[in-house]
C-alpha positions as CSV (number, residue, x, y, z in Angstrom):
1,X,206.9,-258.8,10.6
2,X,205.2,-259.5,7.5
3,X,201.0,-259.5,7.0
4,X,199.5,-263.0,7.1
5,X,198.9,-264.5,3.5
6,X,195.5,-263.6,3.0
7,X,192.5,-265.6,1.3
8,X,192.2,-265.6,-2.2
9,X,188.2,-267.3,-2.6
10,X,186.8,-263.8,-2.6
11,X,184.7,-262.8,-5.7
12,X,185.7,-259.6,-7.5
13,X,182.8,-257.8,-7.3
14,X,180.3,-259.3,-4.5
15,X,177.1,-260.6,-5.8
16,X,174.9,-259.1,-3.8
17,X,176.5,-255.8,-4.0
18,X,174.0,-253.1,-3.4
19,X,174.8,-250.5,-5.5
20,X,172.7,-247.8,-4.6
21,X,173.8,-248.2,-1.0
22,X,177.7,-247.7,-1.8
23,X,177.1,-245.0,-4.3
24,X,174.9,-243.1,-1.7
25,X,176.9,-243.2,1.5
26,X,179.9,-242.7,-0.6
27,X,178.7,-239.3,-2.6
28,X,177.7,-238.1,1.5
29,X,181.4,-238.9,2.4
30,X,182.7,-237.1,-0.2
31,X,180.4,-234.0,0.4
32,X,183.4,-233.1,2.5
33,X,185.6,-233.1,-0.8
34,X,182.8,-230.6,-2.7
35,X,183.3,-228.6,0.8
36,X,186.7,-228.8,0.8
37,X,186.9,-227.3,-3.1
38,X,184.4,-224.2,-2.4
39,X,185.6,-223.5,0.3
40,X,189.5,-223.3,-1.0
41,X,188.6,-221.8,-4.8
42,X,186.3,-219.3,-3.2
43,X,189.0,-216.7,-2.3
44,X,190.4,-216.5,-5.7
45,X,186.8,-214.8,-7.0
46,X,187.0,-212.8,-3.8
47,X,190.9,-211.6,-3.9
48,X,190.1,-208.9,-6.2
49,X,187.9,-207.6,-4.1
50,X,188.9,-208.0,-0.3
51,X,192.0,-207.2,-1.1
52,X,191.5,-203.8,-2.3
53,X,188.8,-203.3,0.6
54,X,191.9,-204.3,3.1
55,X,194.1,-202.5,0.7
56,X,196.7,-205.3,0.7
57,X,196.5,-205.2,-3.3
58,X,200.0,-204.0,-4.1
59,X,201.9,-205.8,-1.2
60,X,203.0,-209.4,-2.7
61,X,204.3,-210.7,0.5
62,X,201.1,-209.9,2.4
63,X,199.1,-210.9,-0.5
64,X,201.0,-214.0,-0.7
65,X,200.1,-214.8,3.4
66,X,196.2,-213.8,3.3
67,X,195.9,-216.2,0.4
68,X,197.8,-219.2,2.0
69,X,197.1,-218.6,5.9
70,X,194.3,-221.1,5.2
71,X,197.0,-223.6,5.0
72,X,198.0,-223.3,8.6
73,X,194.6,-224.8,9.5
74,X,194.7,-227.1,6.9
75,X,197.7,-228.4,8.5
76,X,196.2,-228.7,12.1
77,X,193.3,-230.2,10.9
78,X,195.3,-233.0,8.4
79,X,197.8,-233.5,11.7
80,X,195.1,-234.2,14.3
81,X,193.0,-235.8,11.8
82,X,194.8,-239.2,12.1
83,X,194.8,-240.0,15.7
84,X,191.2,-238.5,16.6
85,X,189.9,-240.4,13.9
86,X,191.7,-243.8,14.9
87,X,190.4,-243.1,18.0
88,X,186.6,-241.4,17.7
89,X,185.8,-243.0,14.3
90,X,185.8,-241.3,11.1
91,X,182.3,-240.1,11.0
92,X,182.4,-238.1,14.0
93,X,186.0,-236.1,12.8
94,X,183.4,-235.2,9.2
95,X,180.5,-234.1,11.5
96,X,183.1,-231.8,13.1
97,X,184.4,-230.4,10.0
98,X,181.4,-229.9,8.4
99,X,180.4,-227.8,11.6
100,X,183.1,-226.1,11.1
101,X,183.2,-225.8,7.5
102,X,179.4,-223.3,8.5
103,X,180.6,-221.8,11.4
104,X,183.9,-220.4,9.3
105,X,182.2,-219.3,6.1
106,X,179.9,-216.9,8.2
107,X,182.7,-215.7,10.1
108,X,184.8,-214.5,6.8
109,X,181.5,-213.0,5.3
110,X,181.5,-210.9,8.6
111,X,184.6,-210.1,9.2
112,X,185.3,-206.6,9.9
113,X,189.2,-206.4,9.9
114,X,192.1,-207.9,8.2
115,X,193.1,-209.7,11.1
116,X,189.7,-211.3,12.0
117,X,189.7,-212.3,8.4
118,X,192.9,-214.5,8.6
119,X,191.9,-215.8,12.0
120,X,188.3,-217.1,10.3
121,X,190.9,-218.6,6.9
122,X,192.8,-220.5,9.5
123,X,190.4,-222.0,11.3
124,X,187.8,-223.2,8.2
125,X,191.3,-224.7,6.6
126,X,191.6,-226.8,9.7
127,X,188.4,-228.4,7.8
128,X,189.7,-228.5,5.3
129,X,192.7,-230.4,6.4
130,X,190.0,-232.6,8.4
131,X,188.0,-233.2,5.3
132,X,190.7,-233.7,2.6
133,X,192.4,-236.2,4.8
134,X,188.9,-238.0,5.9
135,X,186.6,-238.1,3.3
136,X,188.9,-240.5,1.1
137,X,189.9,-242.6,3.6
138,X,186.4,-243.6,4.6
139,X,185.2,-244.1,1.4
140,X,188.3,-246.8,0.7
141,X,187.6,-248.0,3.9
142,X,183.8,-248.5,2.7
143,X,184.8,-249.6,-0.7
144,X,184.4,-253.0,-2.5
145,X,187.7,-253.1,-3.9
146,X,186.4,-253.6,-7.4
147,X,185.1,-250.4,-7.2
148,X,187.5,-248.5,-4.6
149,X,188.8,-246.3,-7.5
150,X,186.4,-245.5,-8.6
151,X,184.9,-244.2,-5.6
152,X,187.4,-242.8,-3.9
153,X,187.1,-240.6,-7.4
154,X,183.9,-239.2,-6.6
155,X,185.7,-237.3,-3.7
156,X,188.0,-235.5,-6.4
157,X,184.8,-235.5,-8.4
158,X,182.7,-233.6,-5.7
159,X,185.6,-231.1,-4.8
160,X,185.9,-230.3,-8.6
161,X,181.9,-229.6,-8.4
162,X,182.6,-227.3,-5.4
163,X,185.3,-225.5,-7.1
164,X,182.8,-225.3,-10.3
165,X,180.1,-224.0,-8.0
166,X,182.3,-221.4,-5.9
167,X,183.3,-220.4,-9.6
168,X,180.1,-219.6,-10.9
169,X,178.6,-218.1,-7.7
170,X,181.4,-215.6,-7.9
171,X,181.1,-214.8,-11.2
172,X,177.6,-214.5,-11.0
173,X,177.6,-211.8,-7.7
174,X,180.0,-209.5,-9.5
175,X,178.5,-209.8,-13.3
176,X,177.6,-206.4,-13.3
177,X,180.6,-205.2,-12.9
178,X,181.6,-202.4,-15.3
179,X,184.6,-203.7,-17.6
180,X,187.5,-201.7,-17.0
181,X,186.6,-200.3,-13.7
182,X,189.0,-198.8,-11.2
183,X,190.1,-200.0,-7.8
184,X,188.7,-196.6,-6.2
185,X,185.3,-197.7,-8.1
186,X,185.8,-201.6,-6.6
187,X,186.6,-200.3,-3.1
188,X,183.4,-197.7,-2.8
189,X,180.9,-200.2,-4.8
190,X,178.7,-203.5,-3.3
191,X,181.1,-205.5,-5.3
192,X,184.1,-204.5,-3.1
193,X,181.6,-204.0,0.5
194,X,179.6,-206.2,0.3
195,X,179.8,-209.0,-3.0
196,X,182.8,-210.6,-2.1
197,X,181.1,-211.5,1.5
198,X,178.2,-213.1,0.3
199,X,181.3,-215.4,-1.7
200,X,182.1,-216.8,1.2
201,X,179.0,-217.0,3.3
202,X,177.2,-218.9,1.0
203,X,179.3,-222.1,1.9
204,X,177.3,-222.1,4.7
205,X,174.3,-224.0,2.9
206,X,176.1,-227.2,1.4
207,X,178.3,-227.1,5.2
208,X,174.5,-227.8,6.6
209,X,173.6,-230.5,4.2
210,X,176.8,-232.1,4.8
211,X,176.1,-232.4,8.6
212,X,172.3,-233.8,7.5
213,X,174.1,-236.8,5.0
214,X,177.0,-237.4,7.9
215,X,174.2,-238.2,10.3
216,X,172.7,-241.1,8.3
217,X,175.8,-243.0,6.9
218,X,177.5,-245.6,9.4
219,X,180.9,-245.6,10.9
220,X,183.5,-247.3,8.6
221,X,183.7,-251.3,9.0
222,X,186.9,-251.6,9.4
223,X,187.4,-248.9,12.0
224,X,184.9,-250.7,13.8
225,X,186.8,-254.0,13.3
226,X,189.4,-252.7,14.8
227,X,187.8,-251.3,17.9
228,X,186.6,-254.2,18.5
229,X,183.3,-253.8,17.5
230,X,182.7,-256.5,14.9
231,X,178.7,-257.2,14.7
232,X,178.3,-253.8,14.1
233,X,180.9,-254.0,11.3
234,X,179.2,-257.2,10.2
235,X,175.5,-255.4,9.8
236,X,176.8,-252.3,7.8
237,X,179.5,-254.8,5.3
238,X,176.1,-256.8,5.2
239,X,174.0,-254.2,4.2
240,X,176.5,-253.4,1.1
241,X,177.2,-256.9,-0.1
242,X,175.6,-259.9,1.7
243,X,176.0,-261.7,4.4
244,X,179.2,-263.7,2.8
245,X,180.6,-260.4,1.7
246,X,180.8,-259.6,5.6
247,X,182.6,-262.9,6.3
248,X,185.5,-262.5,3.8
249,X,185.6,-259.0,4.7
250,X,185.6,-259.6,8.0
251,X,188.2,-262.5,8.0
252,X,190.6,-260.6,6.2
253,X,190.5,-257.4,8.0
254,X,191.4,-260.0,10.9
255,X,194.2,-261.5,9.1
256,X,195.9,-258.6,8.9
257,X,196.0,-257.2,12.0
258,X,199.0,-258.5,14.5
259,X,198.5,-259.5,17.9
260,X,200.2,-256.3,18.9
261,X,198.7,-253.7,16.8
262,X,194.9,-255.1,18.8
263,X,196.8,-254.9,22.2
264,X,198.6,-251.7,21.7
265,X,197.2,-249.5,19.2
266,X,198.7,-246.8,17.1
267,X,202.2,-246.0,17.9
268,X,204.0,-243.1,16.2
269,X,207.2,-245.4,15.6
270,X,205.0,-247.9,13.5
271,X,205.0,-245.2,10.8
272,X,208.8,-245.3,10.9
273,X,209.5,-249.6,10.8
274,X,211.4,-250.1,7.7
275,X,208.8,-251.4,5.8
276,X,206.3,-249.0,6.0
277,X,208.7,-246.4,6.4
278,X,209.1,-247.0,2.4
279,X,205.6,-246.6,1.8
280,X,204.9,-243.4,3.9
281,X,207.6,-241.7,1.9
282,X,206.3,-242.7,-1.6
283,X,202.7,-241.0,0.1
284,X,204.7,-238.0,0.9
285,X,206.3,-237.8,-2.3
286,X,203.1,-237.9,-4.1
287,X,201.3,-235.7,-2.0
288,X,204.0,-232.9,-2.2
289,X,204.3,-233.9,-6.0
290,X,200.1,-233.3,-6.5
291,X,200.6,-229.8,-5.2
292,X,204.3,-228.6,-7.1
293,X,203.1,-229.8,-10.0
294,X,201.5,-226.2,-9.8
295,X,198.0,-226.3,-10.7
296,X,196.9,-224.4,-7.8
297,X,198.6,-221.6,-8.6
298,X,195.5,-221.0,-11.3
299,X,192.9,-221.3,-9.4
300,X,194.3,-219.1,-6.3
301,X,196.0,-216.3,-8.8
302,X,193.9,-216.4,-11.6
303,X,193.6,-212.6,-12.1
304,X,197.4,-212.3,-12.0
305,X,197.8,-215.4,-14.3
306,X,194.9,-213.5,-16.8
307,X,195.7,-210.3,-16.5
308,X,199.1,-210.9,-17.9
309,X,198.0,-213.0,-20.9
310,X,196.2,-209.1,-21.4
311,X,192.5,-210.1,-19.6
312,X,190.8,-207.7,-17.1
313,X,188.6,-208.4,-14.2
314,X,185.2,-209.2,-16.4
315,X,187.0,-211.4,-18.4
316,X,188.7,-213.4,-15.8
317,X,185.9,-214.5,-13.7
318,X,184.5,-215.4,-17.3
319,X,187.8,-217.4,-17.9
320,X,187.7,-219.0,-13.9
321,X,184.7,-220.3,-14.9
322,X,185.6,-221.9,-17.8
323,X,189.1,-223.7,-15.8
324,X,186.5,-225.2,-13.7
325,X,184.6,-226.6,-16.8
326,X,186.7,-228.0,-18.0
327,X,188.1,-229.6,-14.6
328,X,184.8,-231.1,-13.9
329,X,185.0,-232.8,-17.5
330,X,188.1,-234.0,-17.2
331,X,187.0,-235.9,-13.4
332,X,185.1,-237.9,-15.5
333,X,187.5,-239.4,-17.8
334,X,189.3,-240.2,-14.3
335,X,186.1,-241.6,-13.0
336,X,186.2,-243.8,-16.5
337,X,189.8,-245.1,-16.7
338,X,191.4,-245.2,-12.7
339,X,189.8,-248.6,-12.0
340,X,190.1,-249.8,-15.8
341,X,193.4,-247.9,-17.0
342,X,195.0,-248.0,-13.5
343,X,197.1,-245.5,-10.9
344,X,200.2,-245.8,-12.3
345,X,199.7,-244.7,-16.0
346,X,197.2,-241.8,-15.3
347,X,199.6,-240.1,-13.3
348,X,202.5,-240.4,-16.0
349,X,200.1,-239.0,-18.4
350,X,199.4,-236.4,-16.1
351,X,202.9,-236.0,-15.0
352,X,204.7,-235.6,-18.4
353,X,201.3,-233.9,-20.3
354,X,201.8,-231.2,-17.6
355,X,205.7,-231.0,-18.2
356,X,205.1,-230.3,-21.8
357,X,202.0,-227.9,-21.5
358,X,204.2,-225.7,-19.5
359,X,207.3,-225.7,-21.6
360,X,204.3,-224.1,-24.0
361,X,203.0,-222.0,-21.9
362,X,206.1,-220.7,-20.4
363,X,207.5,-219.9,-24.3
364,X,204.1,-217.8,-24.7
365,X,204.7,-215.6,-21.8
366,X,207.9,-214.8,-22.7
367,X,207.1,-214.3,-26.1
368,X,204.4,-211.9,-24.7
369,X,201.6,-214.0,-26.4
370,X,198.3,-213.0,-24.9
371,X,194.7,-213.5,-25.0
372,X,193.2,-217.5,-26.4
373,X,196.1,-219.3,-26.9
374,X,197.1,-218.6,-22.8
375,X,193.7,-219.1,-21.7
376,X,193.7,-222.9,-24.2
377,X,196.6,-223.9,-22.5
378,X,196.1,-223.1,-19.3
379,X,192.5,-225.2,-20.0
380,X,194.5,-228.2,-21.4
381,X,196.8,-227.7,-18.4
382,X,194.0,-228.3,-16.2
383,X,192.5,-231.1,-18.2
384,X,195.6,-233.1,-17.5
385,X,195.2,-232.3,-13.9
386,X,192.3,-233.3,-13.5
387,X,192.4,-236.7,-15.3
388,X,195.4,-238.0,-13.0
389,X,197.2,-236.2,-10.4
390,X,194.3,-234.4,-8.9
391,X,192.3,-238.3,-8.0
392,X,194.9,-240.8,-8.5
393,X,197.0,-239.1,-6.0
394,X,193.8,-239.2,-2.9
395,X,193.0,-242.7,-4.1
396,X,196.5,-244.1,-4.0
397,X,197.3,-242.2,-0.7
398,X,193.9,-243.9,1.0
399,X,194.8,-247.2,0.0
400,X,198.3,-248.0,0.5
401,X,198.7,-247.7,4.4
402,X,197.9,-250.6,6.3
403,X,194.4,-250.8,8.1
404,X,195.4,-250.0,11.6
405,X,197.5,-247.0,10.9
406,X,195.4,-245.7,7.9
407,X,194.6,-242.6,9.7
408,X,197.6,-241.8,11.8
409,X,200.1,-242.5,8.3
410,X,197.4,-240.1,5.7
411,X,197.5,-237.7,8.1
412,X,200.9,-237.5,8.0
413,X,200.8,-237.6,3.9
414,X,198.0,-235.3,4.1
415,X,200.1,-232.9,6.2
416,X,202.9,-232.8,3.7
417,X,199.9,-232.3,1.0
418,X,199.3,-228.8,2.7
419,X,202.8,-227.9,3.8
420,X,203.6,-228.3,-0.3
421,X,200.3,-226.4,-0.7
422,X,201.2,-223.4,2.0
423,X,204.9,-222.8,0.1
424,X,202.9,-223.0,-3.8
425,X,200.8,-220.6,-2.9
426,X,203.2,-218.3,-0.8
427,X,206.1,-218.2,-3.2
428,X,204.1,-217.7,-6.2
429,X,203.9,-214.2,-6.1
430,X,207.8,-214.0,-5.5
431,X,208.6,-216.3,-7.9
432,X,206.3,-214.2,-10.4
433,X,207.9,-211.0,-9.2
434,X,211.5,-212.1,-9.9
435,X,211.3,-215.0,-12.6
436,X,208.4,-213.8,-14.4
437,X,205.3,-216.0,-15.5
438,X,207.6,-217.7,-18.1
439,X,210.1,-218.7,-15.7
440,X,207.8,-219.7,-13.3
441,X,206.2,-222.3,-15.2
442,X,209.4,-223.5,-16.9
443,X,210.1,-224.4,-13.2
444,X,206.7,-225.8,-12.3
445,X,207.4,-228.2,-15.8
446,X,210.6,-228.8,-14.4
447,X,208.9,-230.1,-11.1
448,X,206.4,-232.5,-13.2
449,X,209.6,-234.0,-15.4
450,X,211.4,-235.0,-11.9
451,X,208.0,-236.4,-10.4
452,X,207.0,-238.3,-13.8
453,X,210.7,-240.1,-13.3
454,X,209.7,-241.0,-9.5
455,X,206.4,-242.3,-10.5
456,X,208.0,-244.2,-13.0
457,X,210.7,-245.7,-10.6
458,X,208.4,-246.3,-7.3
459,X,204.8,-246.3,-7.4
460,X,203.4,-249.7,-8.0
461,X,199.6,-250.8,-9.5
462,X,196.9,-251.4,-6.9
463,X,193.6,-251.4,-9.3
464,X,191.4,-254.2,-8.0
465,X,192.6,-255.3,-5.0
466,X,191.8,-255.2,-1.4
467,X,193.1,-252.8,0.9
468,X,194.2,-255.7,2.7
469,X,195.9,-257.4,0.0
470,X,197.5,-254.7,-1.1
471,X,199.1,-254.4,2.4
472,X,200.0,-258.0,2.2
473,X,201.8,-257.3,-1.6
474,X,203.6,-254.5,-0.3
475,X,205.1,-256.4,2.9
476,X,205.2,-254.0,5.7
């Protein structure tokens, strides 16, 4: 059945808009997205370090599990995310992960074994998963849609800050590090006891301001809407945008929800009707697409990335910091263009730009180039990333699924997002082993050439419309 027509008399941009108020329960929402980016950046400061104090440093295939077994959580927490928060709200799922996000980091800067150390991974990427899947989707759900890109781009904006800070605290804990020093002088010194602990148990303090901000923003409108629970919908769209804001909100929220969908609810076959069928798999694609496209690979295996473009240990947590620079910069240019520009060309430009970086970078370590020119590329690599595929692909994955099944259908994006995530970061050191750093690359530009052409062929604009008319456009 297709969406009702819906009204077309609504202004752009209400008048009454209150800024401030948007911007402010927004940046809270996405405090889950800065959370989300420490938290997962963290361990690649820490791997050269825990590591050698588990001595798992020359075991690739054990290497390659610590590092991902976050993932596992991640997934739990992305596949639950959808029908808890369709059915509790969306702010109570962000209050639980950003307990959660606390109670974890404490528990790996204590951990006393190997095992207790993957058990505390799994269960803070099961906030993760809550968080990446969450955050987004209530601030498009919050969103004027004017402004919805925007917004939704300060989550990719705040987990770039996280990974910026998670950088920089790291780097700062082991400065005095001696340059060239051994793994027997790591393992026996506060850098390898007790340094790489305070890495993670410092994500404890932005976890408890998170829980502060999460108690003073409201519930989203439209989940209210659809519970039934309209006046209180109507007081929190009026507080953004006026009182005739909250009526055309209001009204077309309404319009697009069938008889059925109020009587029966979320149904796990809805995902699969025909229609919408078409649009959960262009989610998927992009989600899997975000995390192929290989980016992540730098930021969990920058010391083996820097130490074979000839960089030791001093000069890589110089050179982490300077990847997450640069990817706070670029967030801004994607703060600047996603609602002017649009989706769709960002992520070619990302998409193709990465292809070709690659095919660069890939000629350099075979050609056994070392030193700037790797570390400029890998920057520029970044730079791409972070203008297109790293926001554009949240924002379009929070705003295509209709309202009713918003949760249940990103969750299930989401969930692909981290099982694409788990195998990146598992095979890499396999892939490194047997193809080498060139090959592995080449294969990752390979990747971005293939998704560039799907981009191309499927994904439609949705700048500056309504999450309901964008539901109505697309015809589920």
């Amino acid at each position: 059945m297709l969406t009702p027509s819906l009204p077309n008399s609504r202004p752009n941009t209400p008048a009454n808009l209150d800024y401030g108020y948007v911007w402010l329960i927004s940046v809270v929402a996405a405090l889950g997205g800065l959370l989300f980016g420490w938290d997962w950046v963290v361990i690649g400061g820490a791997k050269p370090f825990f590591e050698r104090f588990f001595q798992i440093q020359n075991n690739a295939a054990l290497s390659g599990w610590v590092n991902s077994c976050a993932l596992i959580g991640c997934l739990g927490g992305a596949l639950t995310s959808g029908v808890l928060s369709d059915n509790f709200g969306r702010r109570r799922l962000l209050l639980a992960s950003a307990a959660l996000f606390a109670i974890t980091s404490v528990g790996n800067g204590l951990a006393g074994s190997l095992g207790l150390f993957i058990f505390w991974r799994m269960l803070g990427g099961v906030a993760i998963g809550l968080a990446s899947s969450l955050s987004p989707m209530y601030i498009s759900e919050v969103a004027p849609a004017a402004m919805r890109g925007r917004l939704v781009s300060v989550n990719q904006l705040t987990i770039v800050v996280g990974v910026l800070m998670a950088q920089l605290i790291n780097w700062w804990l082991v400065r005095g590090l001696p340059s060239g020093a051994t793994d027997d002088f790591i393992v026996h010194s506060w850098f390898g006891q007790q340094g790489w602990r305070w890495m993670f148990a410092l994500t404890a303090a932005p976890s408890l301001l998170f829980v502060l901000g999460m108690l003073a923003v409201p519930e989203s409108p439209r989940w209210l809407i659809s519970r039934g629970l309209t006046d209180r919908a109507r007081a929190i769209l009026a507080r953004i945008g006026g009182d005739e804001y909250a009526e055309v909100e209001i009204r077309e929220v309404r319009a697009a929800m069938t008889q059925d969908s109020k009587e029966s609810g979320v149904r796990v076959a809805d995902l699969f009707r025909p229609g919408l069928a078409k649009v959960l798999v262009l989610g998927i694609v992009l989600a899997i697409f975000q995390q192929w496209c290989g980016i992540n690979v730098i930021f969990n295996y920058a010391e083996e990335i820097f130490r074979a473009a000839g960089y030791d240990i001093s000069s890589v947590l110089k050179n982490i910091a300077w990847t997450g620079s640069v990817n706070l910069v670029f967030t801004f240019v994607a703060l600047g263009f996603v609602d002017r520009v649009g989706r769709r060309p960002l992520m070619l430009i990302g998409s193709f730009g990465l292809a070709a970086i690659y095919l660069v970078l890939g000629f350099c370590y075979h050609r056994h180039v070392t030193g700037l020119p790797v570390l400029l590329l890998v920057l520029a690599a970044i730079g791409f990333y972070a203008m297109s595929l790293a926001p554009v692909t949240w924002v379009v994955i929070s705003e295509i699924f209709p309202n009713r099944i918003r949760g249940a259908a990103m969750s299930v994006a989401v969930m692909a997002l981290w099982i694409a995530c788990f195998l990146l970061t598992y095979t890499f050191p396999i892939l490194n082993r047997n193809l080498g750093a060139s090959g592995t690359f080449w294969l990752y530009g390979l990747i971005c050439v293939l998704g560039g052409i799907f981009i191309a062929a499927k994904l439609p604009e949705t700048k500056g419309k309504t999450l309901e008319e964008i539901e109505s456009d697309l015809g589920y």
